[in-house]
C-alpha positions as CSV (number, residue, x, y, z in Angstrom):
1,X,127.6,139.8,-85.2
2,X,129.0,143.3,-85.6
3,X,130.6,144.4,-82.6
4,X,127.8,147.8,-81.9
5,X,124.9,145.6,-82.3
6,X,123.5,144.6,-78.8
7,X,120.8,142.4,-80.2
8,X,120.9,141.1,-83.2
9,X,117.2,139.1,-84.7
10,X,117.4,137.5,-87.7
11,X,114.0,134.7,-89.2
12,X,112.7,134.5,-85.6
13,X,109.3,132.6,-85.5
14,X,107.1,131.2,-82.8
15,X,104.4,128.8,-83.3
16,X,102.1,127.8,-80.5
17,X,100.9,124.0,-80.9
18,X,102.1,123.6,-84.0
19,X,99.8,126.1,-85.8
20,X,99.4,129.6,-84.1
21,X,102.1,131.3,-85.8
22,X,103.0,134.5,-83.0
23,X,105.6,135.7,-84.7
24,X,106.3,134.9,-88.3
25,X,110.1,135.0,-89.6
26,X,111.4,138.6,-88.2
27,X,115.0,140.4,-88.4
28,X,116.4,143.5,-86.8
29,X,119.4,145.0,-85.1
30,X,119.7,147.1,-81.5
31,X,122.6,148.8,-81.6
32,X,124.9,149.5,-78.3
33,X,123.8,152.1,-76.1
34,X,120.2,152.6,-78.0
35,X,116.8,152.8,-76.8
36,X,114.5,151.1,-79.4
37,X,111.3,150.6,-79.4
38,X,108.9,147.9,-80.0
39,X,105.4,148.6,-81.2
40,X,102.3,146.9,-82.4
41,X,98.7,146.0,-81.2
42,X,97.6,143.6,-79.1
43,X,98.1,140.1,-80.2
44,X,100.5,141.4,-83.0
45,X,103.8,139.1,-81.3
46,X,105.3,141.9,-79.3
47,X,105.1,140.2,-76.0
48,X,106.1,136.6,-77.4
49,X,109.3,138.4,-79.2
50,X,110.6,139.8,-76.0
51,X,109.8,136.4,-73.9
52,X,112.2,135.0,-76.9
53,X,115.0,137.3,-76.6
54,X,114.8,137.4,-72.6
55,X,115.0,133.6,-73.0
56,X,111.8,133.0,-71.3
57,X,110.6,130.8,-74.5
58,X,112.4,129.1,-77.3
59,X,112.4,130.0,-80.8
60,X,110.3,127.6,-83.4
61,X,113.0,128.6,-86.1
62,X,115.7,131.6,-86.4
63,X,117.9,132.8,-83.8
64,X,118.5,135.4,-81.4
65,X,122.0,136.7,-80.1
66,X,121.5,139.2,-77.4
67,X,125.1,140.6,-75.5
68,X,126.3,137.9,-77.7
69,X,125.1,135.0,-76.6
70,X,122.5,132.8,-78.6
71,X,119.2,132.7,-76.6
72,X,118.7,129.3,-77.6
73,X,121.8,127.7,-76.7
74,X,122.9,129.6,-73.6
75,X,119.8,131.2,-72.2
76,X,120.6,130.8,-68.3
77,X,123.6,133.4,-69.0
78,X,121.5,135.7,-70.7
79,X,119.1,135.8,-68.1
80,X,122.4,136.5,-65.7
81,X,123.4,139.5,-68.4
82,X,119.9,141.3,-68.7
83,X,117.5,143.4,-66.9
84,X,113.9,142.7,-67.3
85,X,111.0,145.3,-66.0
86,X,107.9,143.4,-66.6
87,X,104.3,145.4,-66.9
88,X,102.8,143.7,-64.1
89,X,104.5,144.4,-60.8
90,X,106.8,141.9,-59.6
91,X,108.4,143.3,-56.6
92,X,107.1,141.7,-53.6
93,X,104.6,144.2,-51.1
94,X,105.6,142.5,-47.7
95,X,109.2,143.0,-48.1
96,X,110.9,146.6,-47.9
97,X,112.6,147.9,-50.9
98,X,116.1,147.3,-49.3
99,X,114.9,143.7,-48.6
100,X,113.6,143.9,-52.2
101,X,117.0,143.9,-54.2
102,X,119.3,142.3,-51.7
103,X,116.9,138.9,-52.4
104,X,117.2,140.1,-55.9
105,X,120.9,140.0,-55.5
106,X,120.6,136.8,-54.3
107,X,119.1,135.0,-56.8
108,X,121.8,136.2,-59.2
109,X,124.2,134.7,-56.5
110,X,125.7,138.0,-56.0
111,X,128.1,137.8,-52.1
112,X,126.0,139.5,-49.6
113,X,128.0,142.3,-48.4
114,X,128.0,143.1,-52.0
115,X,124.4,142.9,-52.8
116,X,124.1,145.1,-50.0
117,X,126.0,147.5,-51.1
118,X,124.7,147.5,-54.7
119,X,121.0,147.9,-53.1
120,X,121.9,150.6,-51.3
121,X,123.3,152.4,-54.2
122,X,120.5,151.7,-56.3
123,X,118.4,153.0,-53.5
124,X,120.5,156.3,-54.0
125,X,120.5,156.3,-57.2
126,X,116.1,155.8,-57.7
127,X,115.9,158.5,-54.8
128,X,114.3,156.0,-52.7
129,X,116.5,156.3,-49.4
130,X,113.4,157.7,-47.2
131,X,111.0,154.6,-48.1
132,X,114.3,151.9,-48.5
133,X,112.7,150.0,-45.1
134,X,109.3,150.9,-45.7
135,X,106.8,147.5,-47.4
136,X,106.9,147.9,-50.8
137,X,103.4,147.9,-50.7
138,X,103.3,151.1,-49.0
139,X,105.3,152.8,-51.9
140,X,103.4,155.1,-54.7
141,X,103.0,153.7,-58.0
142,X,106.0,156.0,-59.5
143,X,107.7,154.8,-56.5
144,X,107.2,151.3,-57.2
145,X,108.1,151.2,-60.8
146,X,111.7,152.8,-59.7
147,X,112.1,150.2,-57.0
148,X,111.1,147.5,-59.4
149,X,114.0,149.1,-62.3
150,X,116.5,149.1,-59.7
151,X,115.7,145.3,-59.4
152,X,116.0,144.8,-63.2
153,X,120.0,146.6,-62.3
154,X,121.1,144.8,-59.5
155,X,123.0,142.5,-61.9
156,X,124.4,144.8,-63.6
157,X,123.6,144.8,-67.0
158,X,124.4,146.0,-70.2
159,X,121.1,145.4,-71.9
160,X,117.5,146.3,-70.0
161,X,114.1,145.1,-71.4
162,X,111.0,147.4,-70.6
163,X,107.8,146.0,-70.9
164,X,105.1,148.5,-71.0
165,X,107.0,150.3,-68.2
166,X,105.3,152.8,-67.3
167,X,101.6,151.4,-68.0
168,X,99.2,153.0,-65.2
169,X,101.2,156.1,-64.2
170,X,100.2,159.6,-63.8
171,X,102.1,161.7,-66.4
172,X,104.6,162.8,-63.4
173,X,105.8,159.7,-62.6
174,X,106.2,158.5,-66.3
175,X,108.1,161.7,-66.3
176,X,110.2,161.1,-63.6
177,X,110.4,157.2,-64.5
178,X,112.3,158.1,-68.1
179,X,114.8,160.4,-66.7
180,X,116.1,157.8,-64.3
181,X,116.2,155.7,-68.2
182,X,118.1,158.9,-69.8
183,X,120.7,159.2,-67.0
184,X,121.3,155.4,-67.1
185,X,122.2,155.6,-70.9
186,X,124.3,158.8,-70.6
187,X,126.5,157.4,-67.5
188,X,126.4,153.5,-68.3
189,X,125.7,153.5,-71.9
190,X,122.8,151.0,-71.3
191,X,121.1,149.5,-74.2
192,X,117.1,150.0,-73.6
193,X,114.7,148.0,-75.7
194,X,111.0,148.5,-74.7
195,X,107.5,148.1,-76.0
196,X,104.8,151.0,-74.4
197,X,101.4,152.0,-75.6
198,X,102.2,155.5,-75.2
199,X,103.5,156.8,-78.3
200,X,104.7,159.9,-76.9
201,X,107.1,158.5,-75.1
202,X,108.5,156.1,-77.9
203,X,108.7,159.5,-80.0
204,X,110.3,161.4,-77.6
205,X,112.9,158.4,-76.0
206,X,113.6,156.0,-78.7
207,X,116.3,156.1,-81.4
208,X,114.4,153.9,-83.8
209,X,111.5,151.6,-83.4
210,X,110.2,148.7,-85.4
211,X,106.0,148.1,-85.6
212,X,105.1,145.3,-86.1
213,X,101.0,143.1,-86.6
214,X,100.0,140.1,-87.3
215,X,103.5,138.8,-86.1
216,X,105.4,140.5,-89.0
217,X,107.5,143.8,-88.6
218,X,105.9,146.2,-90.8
219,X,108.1,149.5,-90.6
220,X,111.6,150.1,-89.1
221,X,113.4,153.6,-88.8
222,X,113.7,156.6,-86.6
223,X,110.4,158.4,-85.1
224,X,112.1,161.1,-87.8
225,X,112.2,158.6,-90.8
226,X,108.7,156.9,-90.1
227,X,106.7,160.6,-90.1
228,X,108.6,161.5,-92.9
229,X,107.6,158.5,-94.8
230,X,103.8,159.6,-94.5
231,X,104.7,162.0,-97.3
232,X,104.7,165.2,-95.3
233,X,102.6,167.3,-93.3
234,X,98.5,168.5,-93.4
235,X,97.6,171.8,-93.7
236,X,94.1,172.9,-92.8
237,X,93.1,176.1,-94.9
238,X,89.4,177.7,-94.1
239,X,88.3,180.0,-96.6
240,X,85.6,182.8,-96.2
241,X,82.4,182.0,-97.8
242,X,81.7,182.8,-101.2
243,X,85.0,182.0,-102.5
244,X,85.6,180.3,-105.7
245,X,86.6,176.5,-105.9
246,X,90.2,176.7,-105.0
247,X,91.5,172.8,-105.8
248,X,92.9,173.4,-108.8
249,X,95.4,176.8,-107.8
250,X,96.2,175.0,-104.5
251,X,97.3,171.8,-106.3
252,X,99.2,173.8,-108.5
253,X,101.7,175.0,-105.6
254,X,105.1,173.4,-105.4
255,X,105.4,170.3,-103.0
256,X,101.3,170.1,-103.2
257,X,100.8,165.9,-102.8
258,X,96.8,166.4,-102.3
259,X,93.8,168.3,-102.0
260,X,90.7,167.6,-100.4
261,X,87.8,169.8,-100.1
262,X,84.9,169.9,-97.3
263,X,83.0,172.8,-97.2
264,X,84.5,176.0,-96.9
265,X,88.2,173.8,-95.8
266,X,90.4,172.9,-97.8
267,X,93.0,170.0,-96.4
268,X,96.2,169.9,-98.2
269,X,99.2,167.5,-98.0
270,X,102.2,168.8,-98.5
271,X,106.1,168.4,-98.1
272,X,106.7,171.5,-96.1
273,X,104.1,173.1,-94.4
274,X,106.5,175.9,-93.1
275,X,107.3,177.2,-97.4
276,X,103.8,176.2,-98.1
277,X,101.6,177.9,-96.3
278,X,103.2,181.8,-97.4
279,X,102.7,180.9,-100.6
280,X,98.5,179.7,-100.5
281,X,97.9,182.5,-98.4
282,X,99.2,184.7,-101.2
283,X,98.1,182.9,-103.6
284,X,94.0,182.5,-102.4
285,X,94.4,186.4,-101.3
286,X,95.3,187.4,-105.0
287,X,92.4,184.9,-106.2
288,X,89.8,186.9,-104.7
289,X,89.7,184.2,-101.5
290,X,90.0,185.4,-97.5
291,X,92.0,182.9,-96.1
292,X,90.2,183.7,-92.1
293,X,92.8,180.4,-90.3
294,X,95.3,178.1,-91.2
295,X,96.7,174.8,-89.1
296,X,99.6,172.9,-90.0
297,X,99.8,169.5,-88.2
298,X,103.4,167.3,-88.9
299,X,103.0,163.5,-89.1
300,X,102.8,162.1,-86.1
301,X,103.4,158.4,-84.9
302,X,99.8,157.5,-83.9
303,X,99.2,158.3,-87.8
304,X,102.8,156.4,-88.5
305,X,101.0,153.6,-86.8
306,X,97.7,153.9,-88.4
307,X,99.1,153.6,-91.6
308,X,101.0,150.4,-90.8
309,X,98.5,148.5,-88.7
310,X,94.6,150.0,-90.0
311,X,94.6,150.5,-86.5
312,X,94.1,153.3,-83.6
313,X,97.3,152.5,-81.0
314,X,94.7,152.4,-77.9
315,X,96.5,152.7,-74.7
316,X,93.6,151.5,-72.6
317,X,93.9,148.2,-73.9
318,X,95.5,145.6,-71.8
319,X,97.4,142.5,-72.4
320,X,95.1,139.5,-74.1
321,X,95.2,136.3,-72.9
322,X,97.9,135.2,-74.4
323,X,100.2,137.9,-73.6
324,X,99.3,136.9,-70.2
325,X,99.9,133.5,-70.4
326,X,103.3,134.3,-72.0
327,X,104.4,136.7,-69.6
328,X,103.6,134.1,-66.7
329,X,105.8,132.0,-68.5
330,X,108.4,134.4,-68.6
331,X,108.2,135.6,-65.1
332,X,109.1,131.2,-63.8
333,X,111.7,131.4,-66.6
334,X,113.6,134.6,-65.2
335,X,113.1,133.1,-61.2
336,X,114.3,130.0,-62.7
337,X,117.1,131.6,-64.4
338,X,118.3,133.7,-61.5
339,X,118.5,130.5,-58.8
């Protein structure tokens, strides 16, 4: 394994019973210090591939070396070397948040004065020092989710799987959530792999990000390299009425991919918006055609994802049944792990 790859996949597959095939012979890379993401629809094997590489279920076939170690052959210590933020809350409501991660720091057998001391610099750290003796159940949501990361760092680690972190919060504590993420790369060069339904965020925080449906990974590359793979961007042109059919001139431009006509708009896919737009105006205006508004609209990942899946990336949709079945799996697999 080269020595910048965090988490390195290579012909992972799970079968359920001996015939539900959740994820079907995969391979990728996480490099050191990268947030990648993982995306697909529900029931498409995200949720069973991180249970795998968090050691909360066994591979079928293939392997999985995370910090590494093989998840099949020493998964206690890779439970001891990773963070885990599960969607579903896990911190406990009756205790404080202080009480919170010193029992955290406890099952990871950490001394107490130094759990203690870990705790209350993780309390620092999430600006949660006000509310550190307060029930957890008292807490915000935003608050909760930053009490429940600075569980999945009490150990320390070097790698940190988010699972739909930030599912259910208002757009200021999603906000606030990923800076704590940023500043946790940038000081500790923390290796972040995460699955979310908001594709925003994934744009906006990940390095690269792998889709993947029906079990298989279907595209892998930057948010960059997967727009750019759509084959550029979409300009909208609306023409005054009256005008003369304008297909042919505008598919004679440079860098023109397409033209489609519907009524008195023409849609056109192009490499450059930015050089091609100039040039149609100029070009309807000497044909006689009054060009009254142009849009230009750049790929974007929920068309990224369409393209890949057939599919709308919904973010009201919630895990299925499986997923939940997995993830309850997962969750006596990491307490197991931590005793």
């Amino acid at each position: 394994m080269p020595t910048n790859v965090a988490i390195e996949v290579e012909g992972l597959k799970k079968i359920y019973n001996g015939k539900i095939t959740a994820v079907d012979d995969i391979s990728f890379q996480v490099r050191h210090g990268e947030t990648f993401g993982f995306l697909g629809p529900n029931g498409a094997g995200k949720t069973t591939t991180v249970s795998m590489l968090t050691a909360g279920l066994r591979p079928t076939h293939g392997k999985a070396i995370v910090d590494g170690l093989d998840v099949s052959h020493d998964p206690e210590e890779v439970k001891r070397r990773i963070g885990v933020i599960f969607q579903e809350s896990t911190a406990d409501g009756d205790l404080t948040g202080r009480e919170n991660l010193e029992v955290a720091a406890g099952c990871f057998g950490i001394p107490g004065s130094e759990g203690r001391s870990r705790a209350k610099l993780l309390i620092d750290q999430m600006q949660l020092s006000d509310a550190a003796d307060r029930p957890a159940k008292t807490y915000s949501g935003g608050m909760r989710r930053r009490l429940e990361l600075a569980v999945g760092l009490i150990n320390r680690p070097r790698i940190l799987f988010l699972d739909e972190p930030t599912l259910g919060l208002d757009p200021q504590g999603r906000a606030g959530f990923w800076s704590f993420i940023r500043k946790l790369r940038e000081d500790d060069g923390l290796t972040v792999f995460v699955t979310t339904h908001y594709l925003d965020e994934a744009d906006e925080m990940c390095d690269r990000i792998a889709i993947i449906d029906h079990g298989k990974i279907v595209a892998t590359g930057t948010p960059t390299e997967l727009k750019d793979r759509l084959g550029g961007d979409a300009v909208n042109l609306r023409i005054q009425d009256g005008a003369p059919d304008l297909t042919g001139l505008l598919s004679g431009q440079p860098g023109v991919l397409s033209v489609q006509k519907q009524d008195g708009t023409y849609r056109v896919k192009c490499q450059k918006g930015e050089t091609f737009v100039p040039r149609a105006v100029a070009a309807c205006t000497e044909a006689g055609a009054a060009v009254l508004g142009v849009t230009v609209k750049r790929p974007s990942l929920d068309e990224v994802f369409l393209e890949y899946t057939g599919r709308e990336f919904r973010e009201e949709e919630g895990p299925t049944a499986t997923d939940r079945a997995v993830m309850l799996q997962r969750v006596q697999g990491q307490l197991r792990g931590r005793r």
